[in-house]
C-alpha positions in Angstrom: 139.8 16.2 108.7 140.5 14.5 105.4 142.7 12.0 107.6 139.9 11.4 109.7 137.9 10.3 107.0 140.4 8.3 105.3 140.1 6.3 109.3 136.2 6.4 109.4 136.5 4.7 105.7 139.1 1.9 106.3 137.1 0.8 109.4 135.2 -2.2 107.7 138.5 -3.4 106.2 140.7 -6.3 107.1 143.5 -5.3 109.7 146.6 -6.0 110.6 146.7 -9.5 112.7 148.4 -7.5 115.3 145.9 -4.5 115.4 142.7 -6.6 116.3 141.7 -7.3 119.8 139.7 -11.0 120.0 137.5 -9.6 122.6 137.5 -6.3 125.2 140.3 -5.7 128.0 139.9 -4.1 131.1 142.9 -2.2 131.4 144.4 -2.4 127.7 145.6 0.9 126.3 146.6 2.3 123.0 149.1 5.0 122.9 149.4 7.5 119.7 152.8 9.5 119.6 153.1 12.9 117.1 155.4 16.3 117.0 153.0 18.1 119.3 151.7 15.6 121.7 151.2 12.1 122.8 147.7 10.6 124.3 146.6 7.2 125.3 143.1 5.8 124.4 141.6 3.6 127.4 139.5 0.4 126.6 137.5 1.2 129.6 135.0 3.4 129.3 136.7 4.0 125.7 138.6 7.1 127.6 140.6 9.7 126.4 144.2 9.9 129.2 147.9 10.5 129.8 147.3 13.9 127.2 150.7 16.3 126.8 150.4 19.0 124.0 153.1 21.1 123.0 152.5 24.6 123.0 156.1 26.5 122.6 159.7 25.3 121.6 160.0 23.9 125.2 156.5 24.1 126.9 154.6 20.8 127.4 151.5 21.0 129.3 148.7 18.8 130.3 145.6 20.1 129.7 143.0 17.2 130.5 142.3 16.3 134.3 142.3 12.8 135.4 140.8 11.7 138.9 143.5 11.7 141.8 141.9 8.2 142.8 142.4 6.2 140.1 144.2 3.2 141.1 143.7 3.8 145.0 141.6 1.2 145.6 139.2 3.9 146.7 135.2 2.7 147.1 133.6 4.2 144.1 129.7 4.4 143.4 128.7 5.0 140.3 131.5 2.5 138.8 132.0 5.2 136.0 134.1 7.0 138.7 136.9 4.0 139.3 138.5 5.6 135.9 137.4 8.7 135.6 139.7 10.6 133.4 140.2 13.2 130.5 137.6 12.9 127.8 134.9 10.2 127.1 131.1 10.2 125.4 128.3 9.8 128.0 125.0 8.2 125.9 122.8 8.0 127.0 123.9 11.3 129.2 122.8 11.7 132.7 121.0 9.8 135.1 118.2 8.8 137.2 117.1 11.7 140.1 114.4 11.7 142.2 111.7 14.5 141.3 112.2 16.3 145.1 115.5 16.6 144.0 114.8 19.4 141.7 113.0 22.8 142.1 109.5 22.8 141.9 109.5 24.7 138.4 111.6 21.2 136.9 109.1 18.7 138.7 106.5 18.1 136.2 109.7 17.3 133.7 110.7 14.6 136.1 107.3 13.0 136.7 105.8 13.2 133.1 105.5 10.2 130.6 108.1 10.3 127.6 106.3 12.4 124.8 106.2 9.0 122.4 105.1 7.2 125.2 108.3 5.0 125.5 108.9 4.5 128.7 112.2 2.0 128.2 114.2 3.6 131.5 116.6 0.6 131.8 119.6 2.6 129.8 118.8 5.1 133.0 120.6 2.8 135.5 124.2 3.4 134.2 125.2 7.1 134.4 126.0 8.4 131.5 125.3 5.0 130.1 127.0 2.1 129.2 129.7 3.1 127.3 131.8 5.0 130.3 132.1 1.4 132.2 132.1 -1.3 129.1 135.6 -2.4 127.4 135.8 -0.9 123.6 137.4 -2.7 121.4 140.2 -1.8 118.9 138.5 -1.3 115.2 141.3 0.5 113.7 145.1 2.0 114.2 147.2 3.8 112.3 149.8 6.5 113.0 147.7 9.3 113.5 144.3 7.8 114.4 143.0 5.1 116.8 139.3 4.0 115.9 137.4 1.8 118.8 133.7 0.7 119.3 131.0 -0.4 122.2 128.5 -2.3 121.5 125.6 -1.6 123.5 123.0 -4.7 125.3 120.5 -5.8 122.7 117.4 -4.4 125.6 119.1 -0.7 124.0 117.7 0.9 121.2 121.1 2.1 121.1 123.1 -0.5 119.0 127.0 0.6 118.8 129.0 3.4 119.1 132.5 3.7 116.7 135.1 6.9 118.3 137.8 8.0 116.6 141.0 10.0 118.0 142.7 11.3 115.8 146.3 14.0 116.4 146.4 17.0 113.9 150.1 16.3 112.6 150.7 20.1 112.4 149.6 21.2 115.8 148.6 20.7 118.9 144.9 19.5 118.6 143.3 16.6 118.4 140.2 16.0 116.6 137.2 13.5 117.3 134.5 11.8 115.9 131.6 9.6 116.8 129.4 7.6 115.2 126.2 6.1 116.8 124.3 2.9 115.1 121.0 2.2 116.5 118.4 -0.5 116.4 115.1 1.1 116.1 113.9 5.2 116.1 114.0 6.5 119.9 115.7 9.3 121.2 118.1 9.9 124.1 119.9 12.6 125.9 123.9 12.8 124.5 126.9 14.5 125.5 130.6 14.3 125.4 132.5 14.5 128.8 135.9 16.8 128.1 137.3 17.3 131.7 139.8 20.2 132.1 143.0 20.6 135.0 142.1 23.9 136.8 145.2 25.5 137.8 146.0 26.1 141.9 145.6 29.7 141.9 142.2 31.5 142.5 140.6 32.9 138.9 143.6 31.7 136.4 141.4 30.1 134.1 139.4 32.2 132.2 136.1 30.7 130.7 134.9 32.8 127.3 131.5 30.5 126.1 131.2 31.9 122.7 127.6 32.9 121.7 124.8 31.3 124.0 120.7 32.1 123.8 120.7 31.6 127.8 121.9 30.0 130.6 120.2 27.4 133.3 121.6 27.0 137.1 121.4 22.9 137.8 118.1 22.7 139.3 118.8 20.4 141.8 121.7 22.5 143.7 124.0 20.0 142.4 125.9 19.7 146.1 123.1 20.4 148.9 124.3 22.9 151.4 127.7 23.7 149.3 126.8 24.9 145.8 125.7 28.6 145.4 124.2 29.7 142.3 120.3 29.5 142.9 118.9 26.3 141.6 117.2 26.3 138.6 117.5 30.1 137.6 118.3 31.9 134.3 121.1 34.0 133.2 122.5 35.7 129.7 126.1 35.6 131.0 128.8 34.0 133.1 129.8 37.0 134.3 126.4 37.2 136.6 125.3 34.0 137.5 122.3 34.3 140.3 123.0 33.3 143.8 120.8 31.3 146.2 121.2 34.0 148.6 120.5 36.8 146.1 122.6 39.0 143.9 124.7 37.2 141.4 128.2 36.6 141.2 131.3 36.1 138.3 131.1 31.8 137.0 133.9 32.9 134.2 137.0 32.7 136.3 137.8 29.5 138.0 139.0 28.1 140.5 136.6 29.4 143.0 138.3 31.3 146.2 136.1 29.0 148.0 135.0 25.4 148.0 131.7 24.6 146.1 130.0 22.0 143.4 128.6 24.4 140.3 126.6 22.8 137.4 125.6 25.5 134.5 123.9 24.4 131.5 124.6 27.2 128.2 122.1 26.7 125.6 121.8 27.6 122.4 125.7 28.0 121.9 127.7 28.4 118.4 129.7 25.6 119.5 132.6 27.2 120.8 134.2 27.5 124.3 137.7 29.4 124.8 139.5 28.7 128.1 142.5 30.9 128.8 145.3 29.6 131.5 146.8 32.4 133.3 149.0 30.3 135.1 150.8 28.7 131.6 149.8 31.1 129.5 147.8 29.0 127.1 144.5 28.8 125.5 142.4 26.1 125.1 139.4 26.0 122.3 137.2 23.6 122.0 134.9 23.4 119.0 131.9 20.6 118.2 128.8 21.0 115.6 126.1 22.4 117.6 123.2 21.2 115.6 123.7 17.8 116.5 124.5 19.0 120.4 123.0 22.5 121.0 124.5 23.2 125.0 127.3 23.2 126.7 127.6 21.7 130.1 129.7 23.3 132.9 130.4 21.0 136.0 132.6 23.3 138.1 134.3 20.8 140.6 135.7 22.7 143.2 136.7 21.0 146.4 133.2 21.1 147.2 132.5 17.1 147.8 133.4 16.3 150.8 132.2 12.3 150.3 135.1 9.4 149.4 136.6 9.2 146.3 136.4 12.9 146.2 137.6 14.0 149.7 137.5 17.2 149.2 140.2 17.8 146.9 138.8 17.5 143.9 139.1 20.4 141.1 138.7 20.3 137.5 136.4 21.8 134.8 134.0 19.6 132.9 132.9 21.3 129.5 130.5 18.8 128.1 128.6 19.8 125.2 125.3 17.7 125.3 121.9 17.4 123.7 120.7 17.2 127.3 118.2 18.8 130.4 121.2 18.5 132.2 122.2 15.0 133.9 118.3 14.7 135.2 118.3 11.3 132.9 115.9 10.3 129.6 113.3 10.9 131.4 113.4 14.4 131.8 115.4 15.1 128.5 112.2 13.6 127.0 109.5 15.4 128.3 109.2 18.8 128.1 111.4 21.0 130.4 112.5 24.6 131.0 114.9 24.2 128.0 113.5 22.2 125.1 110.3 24.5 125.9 112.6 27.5 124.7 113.0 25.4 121.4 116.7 23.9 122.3 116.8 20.6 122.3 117.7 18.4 125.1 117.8 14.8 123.3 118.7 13.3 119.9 117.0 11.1 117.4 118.3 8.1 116.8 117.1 6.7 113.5 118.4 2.7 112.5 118.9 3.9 108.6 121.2 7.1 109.7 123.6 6.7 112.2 124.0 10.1 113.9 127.6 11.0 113.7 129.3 14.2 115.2 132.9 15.6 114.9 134.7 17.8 117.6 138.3 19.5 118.1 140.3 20.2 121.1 143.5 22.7 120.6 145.8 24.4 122.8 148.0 26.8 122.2 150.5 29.5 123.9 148.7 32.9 124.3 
């Protein structure tokens, strides 16, 4: 971490003529290179990609998940999933849904007027905002580190956003931070977007979720006719998640034996999330401060869309710890909902005199 602020500190001064960018580039990359690893850092969308960690004398694996699509010239709506790939922040997180979406217990969230009576939706039309679609730009480089920042439409509240990624010379982890500028107070629903490669083999991966107060079922489905965990209820484990069609059934072991879209929100958590590959025989850990980001978002992606660019092949693990009522949008992170009521909170403040910042860490690691 001391390296990481060493970056965070050098990113107002002069660099290298070589290191600065004159103005965004779709497609431009920047590749960082250590003794356990290599990673690339996309300008669009300011995406994590291309991750390889080294977890044994001779064992390189890839962790991260990036869509199959990329590159296909596939027809993508939202635009976000054109380059959809390892790791990236979502602010603000979510989008817009339509209030008969959602179980009738969630409704009066979706309908209610923001509790400080702002009612500035625009951000809203982006999913998971602008950042996942705008170019970033190159702030800072070094040998370890690679700094680059979004600045957001001057309609926002939200006025930049500075990421670092950053290798752990001695391991295999790699360690994040983000820092968020804003140009007046508001708040907004946040989350960062981590998406893990499930293996091919039914129940390899093995999902321990650290300490959690309770768990929410998306209460819109998310995948009408295909998901199964009953919209909108409540659970205290993985290991008994309820079912539409009654009875409850194990969410801790992925993949599914059977196709199917899953959305679990954890909240409360310590800010820690263990994921054990049978199939390599690795761990992964995954550790963010939970006072700035209280939940932990699973999106289970299971072959269950059948729609183009997913086709029905998709499958990958998205373990997104958010300050969020899921991805229902500002509008219902705002207002009170079935979570915030239970005193977690589902947005952040964003105050012009103190950017919010948060750091998070990503390991792996043979079992």
């Amino acid at each position: 971490m001391d390296e990481l602020n060493a970056i965070e500190q050098s990113n107002n001064r002069t660099m290298k003529q070589d290191d600065v960018a004159a103005a965004p580039q779709a497609g431009q990359t920047w590749h960082l290179e250590w003794a356990y690893g290599e990673l690339d850092v996309h300008a669009r969308g300011g995406m994590l990609g291309g991750v390889r960690l080294k977890v044994g004398p001779e064992q390189w694996i890839r962790p991260f998940y990036e869509a199959p699509w990329i590159g296909a010239g596939l027809p993508c709506e939202p635009a976000l999933l054109e380059h959809l790939r390892s790791e990236f922040v979502c602010l603000p997180f979510g989008g817009g849904y339509a209030a008969d979406a959602v179980v009738e217990h969630w409704r009066p969230s979706m309908t209610a007027e923001n509790a400080e009576g702002e009612r500035e939706r625009t951000d809203d039309a982006l999913p998971h905002g602008d950042c996942c679609v705008a170019d970033w730009t190159l702030v800072n480089r070094t040998a370890t580190g690679i700094t680059i920042a979004v600045d957001y439409p001057e309609s926002s509240p939200i006025a930049r956003l500075t990421r670092t990624v950053q290798c752990d010379p001695a391991s295999a982890a790699i360690e994040f931070s983000l820092s968020v500028e804003s140009r007046r107070m508001a708040r907004r629903p946040m989350g960062l977007h981590p998406n893990i490669a499930l293996p091919e083999l039914a129940g390899a991966l093995h999902i321990d979720p650290g300490e959690f107060r309770f768990g929410v079922v998306h209460p819109a489905g998310p995948e009408t006719g295909v998901s199964r965990a009953a919209p909108g209820g409540v659970f205290e484990q993985l290991a008994a998640v309820p079912l539409a069609a009654g009875g409850d059934a194990r969410f801790d072991r992925l993949p599914f034996a059977y196709d199917t879209e899953e959305i679990l929100q954890l909240c409360g958590t310590d800010g820690v999330v263990s994921l054990f590959n049978d199939e390599e025989k690795t761990v992964y850990r995954l550790t963010w401060d939970a006072s700035v980001l209280p939940s932990l978002l699973l999106w289970m992606s299971n072959r269950g869309r059948a729609a183009a660019p997913w086709n029905g092949r998709n499958l990958c693990l998205g373990v997104e710890p958010v300050a969020s009522a899921f991805d229902l949008g500002t509008g219902a992170a705002l207002a009170a909902n079935p979570i915030n009521e239970r005193g977690v909170a589902t947005a952040i403040t964003l105050d012009p005199a103190k950017p919010t910042t948060i750091r998070y860490r990503f390991s792996a690691a043979h079992q």
